[in-house]
ROLUM-986963 format. One record per residue (C-alpha): x, y, z; residue in three letters. Coordinates in steps of 0.5 Angstrom, whole numbers, padded with zeros to 4 digits, always signed. Each point is the difference from the previous one (the first is absolute). Example, Ala and Ser with C-alpha at 12.3 -4.5 7.8 and 13.67 -1.06 7.14 Angstrom:
2
+0025-0009+0016ALA/+0002+0007-0002SER/
% end
This chain:
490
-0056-0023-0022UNK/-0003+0006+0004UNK/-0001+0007-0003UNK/+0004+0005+0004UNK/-0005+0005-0002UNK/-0007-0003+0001UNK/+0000-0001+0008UNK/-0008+0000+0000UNK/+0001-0007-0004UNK/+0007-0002+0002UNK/-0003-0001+0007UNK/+0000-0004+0005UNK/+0006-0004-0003UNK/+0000-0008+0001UNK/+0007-0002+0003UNK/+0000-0007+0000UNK/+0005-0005+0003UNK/+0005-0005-0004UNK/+0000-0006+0004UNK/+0004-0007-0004UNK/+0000+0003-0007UNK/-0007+0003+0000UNK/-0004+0006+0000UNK/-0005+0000+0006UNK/-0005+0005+0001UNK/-0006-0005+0002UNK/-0001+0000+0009UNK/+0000+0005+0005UNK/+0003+0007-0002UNK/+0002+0006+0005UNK/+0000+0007-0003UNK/+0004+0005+0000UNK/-0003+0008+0001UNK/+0004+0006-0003UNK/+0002+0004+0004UNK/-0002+0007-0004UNK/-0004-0003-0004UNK/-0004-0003+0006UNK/-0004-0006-0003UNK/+0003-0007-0003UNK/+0005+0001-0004UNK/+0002-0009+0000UNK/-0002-0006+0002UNK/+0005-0005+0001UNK/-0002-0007+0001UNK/+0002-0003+0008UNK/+0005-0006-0001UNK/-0002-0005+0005UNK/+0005-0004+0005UNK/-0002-0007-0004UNK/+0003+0004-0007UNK/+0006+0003+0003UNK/+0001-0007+0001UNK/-0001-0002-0007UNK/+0004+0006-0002UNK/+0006-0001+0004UNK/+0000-0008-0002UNK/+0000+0002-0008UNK/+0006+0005+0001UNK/+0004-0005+0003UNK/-0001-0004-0006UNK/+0001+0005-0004UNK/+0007+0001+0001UNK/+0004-0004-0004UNK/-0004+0003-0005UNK/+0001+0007+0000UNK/+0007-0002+0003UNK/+0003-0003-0006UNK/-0003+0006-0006UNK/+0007+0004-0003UNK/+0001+0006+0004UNK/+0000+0003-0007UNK/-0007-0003+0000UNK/-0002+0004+0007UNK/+0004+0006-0002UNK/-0004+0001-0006UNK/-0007-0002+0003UNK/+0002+0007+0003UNK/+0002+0004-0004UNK/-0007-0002-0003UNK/-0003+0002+0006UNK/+0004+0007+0000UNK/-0003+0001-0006UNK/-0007-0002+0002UNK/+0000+0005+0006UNK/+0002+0006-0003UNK/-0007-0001-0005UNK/-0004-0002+0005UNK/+0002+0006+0004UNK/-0006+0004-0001UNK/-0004-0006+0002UNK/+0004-0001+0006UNK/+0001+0007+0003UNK/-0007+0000+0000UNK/-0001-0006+0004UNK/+0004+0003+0005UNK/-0003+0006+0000UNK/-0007-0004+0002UNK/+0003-0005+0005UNK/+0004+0005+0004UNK/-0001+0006-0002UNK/+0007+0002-0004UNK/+0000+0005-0004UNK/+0001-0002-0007UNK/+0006+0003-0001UNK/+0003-0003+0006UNK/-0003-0007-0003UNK/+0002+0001-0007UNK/+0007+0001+0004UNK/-0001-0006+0003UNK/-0001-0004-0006UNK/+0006+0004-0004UNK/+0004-0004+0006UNK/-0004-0007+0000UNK/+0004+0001-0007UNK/+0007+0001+0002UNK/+0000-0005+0005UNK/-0002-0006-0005UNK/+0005+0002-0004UNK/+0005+0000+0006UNK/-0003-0007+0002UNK/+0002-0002-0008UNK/+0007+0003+0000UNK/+0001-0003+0007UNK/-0004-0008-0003UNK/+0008+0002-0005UNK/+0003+0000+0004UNK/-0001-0005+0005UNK/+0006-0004+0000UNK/+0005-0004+0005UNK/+0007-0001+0000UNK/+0007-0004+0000UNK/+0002+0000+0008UNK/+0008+0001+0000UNK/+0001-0007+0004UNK/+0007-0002-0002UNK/+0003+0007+0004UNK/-0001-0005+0007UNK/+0005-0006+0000UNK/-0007-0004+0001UNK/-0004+0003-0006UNK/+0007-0002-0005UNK/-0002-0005-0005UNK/-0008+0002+0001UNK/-0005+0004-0005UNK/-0007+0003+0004UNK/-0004+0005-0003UNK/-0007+0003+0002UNK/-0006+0003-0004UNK/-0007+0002+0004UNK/-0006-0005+0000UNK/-0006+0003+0001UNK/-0003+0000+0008UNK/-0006-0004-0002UNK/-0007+0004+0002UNK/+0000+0007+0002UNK/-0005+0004+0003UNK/-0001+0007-0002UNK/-0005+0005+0005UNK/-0001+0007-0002UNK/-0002+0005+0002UNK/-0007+0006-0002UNK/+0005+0006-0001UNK/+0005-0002-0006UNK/-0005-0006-0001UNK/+0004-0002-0008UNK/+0006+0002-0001UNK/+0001-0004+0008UNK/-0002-0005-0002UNK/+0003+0000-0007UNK/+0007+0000+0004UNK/-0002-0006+0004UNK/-0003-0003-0006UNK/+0004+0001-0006UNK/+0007-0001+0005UNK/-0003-0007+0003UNK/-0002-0002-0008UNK/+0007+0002-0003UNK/+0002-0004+0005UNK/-0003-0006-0002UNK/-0005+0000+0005UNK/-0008-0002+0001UNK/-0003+0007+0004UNK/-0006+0000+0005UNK/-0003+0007+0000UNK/-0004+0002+0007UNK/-0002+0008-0003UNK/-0003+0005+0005UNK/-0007+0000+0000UNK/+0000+0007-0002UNK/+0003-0001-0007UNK/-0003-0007-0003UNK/-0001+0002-0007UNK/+0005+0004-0001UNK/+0005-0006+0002UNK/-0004-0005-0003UNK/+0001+0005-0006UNK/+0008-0001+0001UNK/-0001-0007+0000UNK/-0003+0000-0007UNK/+0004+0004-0003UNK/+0006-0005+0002UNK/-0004-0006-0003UNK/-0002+0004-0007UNK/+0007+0001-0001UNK/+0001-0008+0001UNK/+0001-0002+0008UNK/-0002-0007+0000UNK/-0007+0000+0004UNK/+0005-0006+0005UNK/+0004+0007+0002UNK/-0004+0004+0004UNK/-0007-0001+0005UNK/-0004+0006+0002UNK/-0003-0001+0007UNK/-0005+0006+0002UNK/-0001+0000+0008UNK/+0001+0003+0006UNK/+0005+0000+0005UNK/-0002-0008+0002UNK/+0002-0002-0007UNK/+0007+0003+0000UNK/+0002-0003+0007UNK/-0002-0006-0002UNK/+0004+0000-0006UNK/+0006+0003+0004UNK/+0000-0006+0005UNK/-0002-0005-0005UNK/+0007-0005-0001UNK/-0001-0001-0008UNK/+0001+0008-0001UNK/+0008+0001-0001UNK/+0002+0007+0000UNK/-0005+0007+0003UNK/+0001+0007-0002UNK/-0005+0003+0003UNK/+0000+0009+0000UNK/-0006+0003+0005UNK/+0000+0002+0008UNK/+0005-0002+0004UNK/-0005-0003+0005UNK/-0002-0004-0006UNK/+0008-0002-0003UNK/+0001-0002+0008UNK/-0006-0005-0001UNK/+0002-0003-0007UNK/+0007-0001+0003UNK/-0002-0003+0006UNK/-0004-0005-0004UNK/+0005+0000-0005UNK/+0006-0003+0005UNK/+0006-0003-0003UNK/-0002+0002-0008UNK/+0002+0004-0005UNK/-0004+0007+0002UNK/+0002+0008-0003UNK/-0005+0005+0004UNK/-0001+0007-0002UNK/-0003+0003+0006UNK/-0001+0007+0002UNK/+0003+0007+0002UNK/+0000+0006+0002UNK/+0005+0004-0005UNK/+0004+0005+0001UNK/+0002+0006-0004UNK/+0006+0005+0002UNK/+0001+0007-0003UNK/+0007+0003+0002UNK/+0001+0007-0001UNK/+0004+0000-0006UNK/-0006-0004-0004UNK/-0004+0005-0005UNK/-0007+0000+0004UNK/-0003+0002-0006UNK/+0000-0007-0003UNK/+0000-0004+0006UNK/-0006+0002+0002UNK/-0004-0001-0006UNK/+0003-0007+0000UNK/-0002-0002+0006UNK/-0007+0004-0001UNK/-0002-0006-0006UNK/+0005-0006+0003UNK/-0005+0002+0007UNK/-0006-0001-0003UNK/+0001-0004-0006UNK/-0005-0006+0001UNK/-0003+0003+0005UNK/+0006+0000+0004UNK/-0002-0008+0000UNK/+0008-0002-0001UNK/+0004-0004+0005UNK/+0006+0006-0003UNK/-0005+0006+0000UNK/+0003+0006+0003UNK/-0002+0000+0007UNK/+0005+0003+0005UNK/+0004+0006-0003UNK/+0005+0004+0004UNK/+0003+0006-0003UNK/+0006+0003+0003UNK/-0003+0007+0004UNK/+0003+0005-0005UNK/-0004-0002-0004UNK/-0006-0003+0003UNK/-0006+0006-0001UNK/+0003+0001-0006UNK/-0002-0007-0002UNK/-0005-0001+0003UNK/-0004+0007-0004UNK/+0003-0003-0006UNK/-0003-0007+0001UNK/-0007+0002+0002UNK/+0000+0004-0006UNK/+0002-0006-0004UNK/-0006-0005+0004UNK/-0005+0005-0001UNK/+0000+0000-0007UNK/+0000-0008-0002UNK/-0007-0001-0002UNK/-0004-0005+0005UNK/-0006-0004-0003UNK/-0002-0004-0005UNK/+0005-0004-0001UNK/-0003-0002-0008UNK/+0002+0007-0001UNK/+0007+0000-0004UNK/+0001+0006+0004UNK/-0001-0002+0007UNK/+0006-0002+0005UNK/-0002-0002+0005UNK/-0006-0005+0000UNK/-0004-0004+0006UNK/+0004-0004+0005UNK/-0003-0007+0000UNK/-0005+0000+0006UNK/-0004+0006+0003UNK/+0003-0004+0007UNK/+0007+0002-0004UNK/-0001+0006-0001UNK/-0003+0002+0007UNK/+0007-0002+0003UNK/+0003+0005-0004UNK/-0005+0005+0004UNK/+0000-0002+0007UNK/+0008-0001+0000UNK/+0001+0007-0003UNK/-0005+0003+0005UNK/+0004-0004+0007UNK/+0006+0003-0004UNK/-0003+0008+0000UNK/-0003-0001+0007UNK/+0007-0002+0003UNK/+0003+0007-0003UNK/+0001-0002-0008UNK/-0003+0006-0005UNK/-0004-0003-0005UNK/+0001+0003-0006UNK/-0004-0003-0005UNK/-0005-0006+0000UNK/-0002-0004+0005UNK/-0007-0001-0002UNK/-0004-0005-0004UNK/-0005-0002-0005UNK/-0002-0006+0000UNK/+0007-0005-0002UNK/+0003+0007-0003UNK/+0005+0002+0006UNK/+0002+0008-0003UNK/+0007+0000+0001UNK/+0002+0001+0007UNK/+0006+0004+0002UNK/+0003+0000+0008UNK/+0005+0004+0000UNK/+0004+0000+0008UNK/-0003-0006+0003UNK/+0003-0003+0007UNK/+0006-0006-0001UNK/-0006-0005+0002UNK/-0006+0002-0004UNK/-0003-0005-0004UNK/+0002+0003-0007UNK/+0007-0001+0002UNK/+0000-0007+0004UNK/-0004-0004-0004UNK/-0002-0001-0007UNK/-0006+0004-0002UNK/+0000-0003-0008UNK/-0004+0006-0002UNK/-0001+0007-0002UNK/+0005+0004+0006UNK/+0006+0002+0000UNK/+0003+0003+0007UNK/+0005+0005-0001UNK/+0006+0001+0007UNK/+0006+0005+0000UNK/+0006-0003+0002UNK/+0007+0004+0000UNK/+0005-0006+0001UNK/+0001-0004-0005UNK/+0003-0006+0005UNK/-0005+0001+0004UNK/-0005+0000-0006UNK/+0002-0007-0002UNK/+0000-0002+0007UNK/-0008+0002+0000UNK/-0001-0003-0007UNK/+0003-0007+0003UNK/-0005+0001+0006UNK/-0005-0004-0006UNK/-0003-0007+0002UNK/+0001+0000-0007UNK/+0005+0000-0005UNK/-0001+0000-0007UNK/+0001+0007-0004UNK/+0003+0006+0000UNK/+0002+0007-0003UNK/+0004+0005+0001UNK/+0000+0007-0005UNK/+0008+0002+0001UNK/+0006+0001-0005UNK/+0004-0002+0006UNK/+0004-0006-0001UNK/+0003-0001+0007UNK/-0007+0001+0003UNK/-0002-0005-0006UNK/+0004-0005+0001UNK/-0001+0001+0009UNK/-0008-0001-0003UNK/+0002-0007-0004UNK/+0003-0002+0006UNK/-0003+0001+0007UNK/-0007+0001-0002UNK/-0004-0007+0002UNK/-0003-0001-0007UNK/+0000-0005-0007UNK/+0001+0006-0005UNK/+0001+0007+0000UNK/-0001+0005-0005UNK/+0004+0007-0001UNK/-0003+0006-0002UNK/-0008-0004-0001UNK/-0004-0002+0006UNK/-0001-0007+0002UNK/-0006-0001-0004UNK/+0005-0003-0007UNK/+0001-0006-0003UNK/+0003-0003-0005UNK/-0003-0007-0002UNK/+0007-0003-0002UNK/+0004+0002+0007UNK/+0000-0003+0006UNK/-0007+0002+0005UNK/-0002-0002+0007UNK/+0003+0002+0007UNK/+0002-0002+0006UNK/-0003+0000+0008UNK/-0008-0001-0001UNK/+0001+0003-0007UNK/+0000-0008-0002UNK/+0006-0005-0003UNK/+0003-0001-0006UNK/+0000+0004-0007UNK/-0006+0000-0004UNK/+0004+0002-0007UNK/-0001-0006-0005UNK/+0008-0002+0000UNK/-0001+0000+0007UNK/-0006-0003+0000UNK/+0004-0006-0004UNK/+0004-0001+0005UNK/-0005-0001+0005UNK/-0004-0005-0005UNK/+0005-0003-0003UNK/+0005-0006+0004UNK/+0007-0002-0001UNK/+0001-0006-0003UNK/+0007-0002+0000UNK/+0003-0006-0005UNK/+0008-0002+0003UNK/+0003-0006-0006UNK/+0006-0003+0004UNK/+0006-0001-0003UNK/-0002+0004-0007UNK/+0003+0006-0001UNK/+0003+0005-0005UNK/+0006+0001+0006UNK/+0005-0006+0000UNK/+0001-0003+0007UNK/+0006+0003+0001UNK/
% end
């Protein structure tokens, strides 16, 4: 166990791969510098092509095993391992803050919803179920019987990514065990402790070994496990570039891709400004801003746009940026120095292209200081593309079809939110806007770990919430007894 409060002890933290039912840490490692603490923070060892092959054999001989445990034993499995997070959380936050730069805060959230999400999975491994078919409603079916249950898919291949490294692959992980199936993890390199730490916790509360393997590596690992033909479902959640090629190597299989975007909050005249902007001031610059859903783009209806825009200022020059060990610090280091130098250099196009920047557009290392653009041109970067960091752009608008049609000219389709008591214009959002979700009177950046998320357009396919994710590693098997019925024949 780490000491969340020796960091000179605890460091560097060993992250060692799970191949065929055993812990690695012996051959070669690659290791894993902290963004603000710029020095090794982990080190995880590399997963070579020949233990990719061992590992992916071993889950496929795994299945039948971890297949034929109770749903009531898996749901109960998890809720250990619920139990488990919400102990380790000061440990674990901690390793968040090391690898990513998160502040503990943040971290310590991210484990309090690593929790929920085992315990969704669990009530979700109760619930699984199949039903009894109304055949004897046709004339053909008269006399016949057919139900179906859910069988689990077999193998699935769980990618995550660096900026929600545990409670992402608790969703993948805890939704592909509730299932009934074996689950080879490809984590980012940016986190490996951390998802080697998630693991175990899910092993000390009873997973079988034969559940899970961790394989360490780089892009290469992951495009040879998307393509291999032995993996049977892939949820992968990173850039659209990297979903485009998982999914071409994937071809005809199971695959939910939870990609990017460029999220669009909408502030209409009647909203209060007051609590919008502080909304979008914490949800903007969370994690650095490192959210697929992070408030990005916000349009406010020009009455009352330089009203927001004083009160949003004021609300981002107070968050505290440093030290992301500090409980007081909200916004940490982004995860790279090359990341964070992408949040300068796209602000200052921006400004040289006639936007005001109010705040921000500097840097410190990999510490990006909360950035500000406030009336960028409608083809800036910061407003086409997905800046996946510490900026929000601010734009006026005065028509609200118009401003919908705007938010729509997106690539990207994943969230959005809208800050309005209107209904006629609430409902007019829900419908028109290119989007999987939509949240009224909050920014983008909100999630519910047992609701359905994901998006539509380079946003990705499919939904990444565990009854959902059931589906999508689950199949429907169909049992028809002919001439047995409870209905007669007539």
């Amino acid at each position: 166990m780490i000491d969340p409060k020796n960091t000179e002890d605890a460091l560097p933290v060993d992250a060692p791969a799970l191949i065929a039912g055993e812990w690695r840490e012996d051959g070669d490692r690659f290791e894993r510098t902290g963004p603000y603490l710029r020095r090794t923070v982990s080190r995880a060892r590399s997963t070579t092509l020949k233990e990719v092959d061992e590992a992916l054999e071993y889950a496929r001989g795994a299945r039948a095993r971890i297949a034929a445990l109770a749903p009531a034993t898996r749901a109960s499995i998890l809720e250990r391992a619920a139990a488990l997070a919400m102990e380790r959380r000061p440990e674990l936050a901690r390793l968040l803050g090391w690898e990513l730069g998160k502040p503990v805060k943040d971290g310590s959230g991210e484990i309090l919803r690593v929790a929920d999400t085992f315990r969704v999975c669990a009530a979700e491994a109760r619930r699984l179920s199949g039903e009894v078919l109304p055949v004897a409603g046709w004339e053909r079916g008269v006399g016949n019987t057919s139900l179906t249950y859910r069988a689990p898919v077999g193998v699935v291949l769980a990618i995550t990514p660096f900026n929600a490294p545990a409670n992402l692959l608790a969703h993948k992980l805890g939704a592909a065990f509730a299932a009934g199936n074996t689950t080879v993890v490809k984590p980012p390199p940016q986190a490996p402790a951390t998802s080697a730490a998630v693991v175990r916790l899910l092993l000390d509360a009873g997973m079988p070994l034969e559940a899970v393997q961790l394989l360490h590596g780089g892009a290469d690992i992951g495009a040879g496990l998307s393509s291999d033909p032995r993996i049977d479902a892939i949820s992968f959640t990173g850039s659209s570039t990297a979903g485009a090629a998982v999914a071409r190597a994937a071809g005809p299989r199971r695959t939910v891709l939870e990609l990017g975007g460029n999220a669009a909050t909408i502030v209409c005249e009647d909203a209060d400004i007051a609590a919008a902007a502080a909304v979008c001031a914490r949800t903007g610059y969370s994690n650095s801003g490192q959210s697929c859903i992070s408030v990005q783009r916000v349009y406010v209806h020009s009455s009352r746009y330089e009203e927001f825009l004083d009160a949003f200022t004021t609300q981002v020059k107070a968050l505290k940026v440093g030290d992301p060990l500090d409980e007081a610090t909200d916004v940490g280091a982004m995860v790279t120095e090359d990341a964070a130098e992408r949040v300068v250099s796209w602000a200052e196009e921006a400004r040289a292209a006639g936007a005001r920047l109010l705040a921000g557009g500097t840097r410190d290392g990999a510490t990006a200081a909360p950035t500000i653009v406030a009336g960028p041109p409608a083809d800036a970067r910061v407003i086409t593309e997905e800046v996946f960091g510490a900026l929000v752009a601010v734009t006026p608008f005065d028509d609200f079809a118009a401003v919908l049609v705007q938010c729509n000219t997106s690539r990207f389709g994943l969230q959005a939110g809208l800050f309005t008591h209107d209904l006629t214009k609430v409902f007019t959002a829900w419908r028109e806007l290119e989007v999987g979700g939509l949240i009224v009177n909050g920014s983008s950046n909100y999630r519910l770990d047992h609701i359905p998320f994901g998006g539509v357009k380079d946003s990705g396919i499919g939904r990444e919430s565990p009854r959902w994710m059931l589906d999508d590693f689950t199949v429907t098997k169909t049992l028809t007894l002919r001439q047995l019925s409870i209905w007669g024949e007539d």
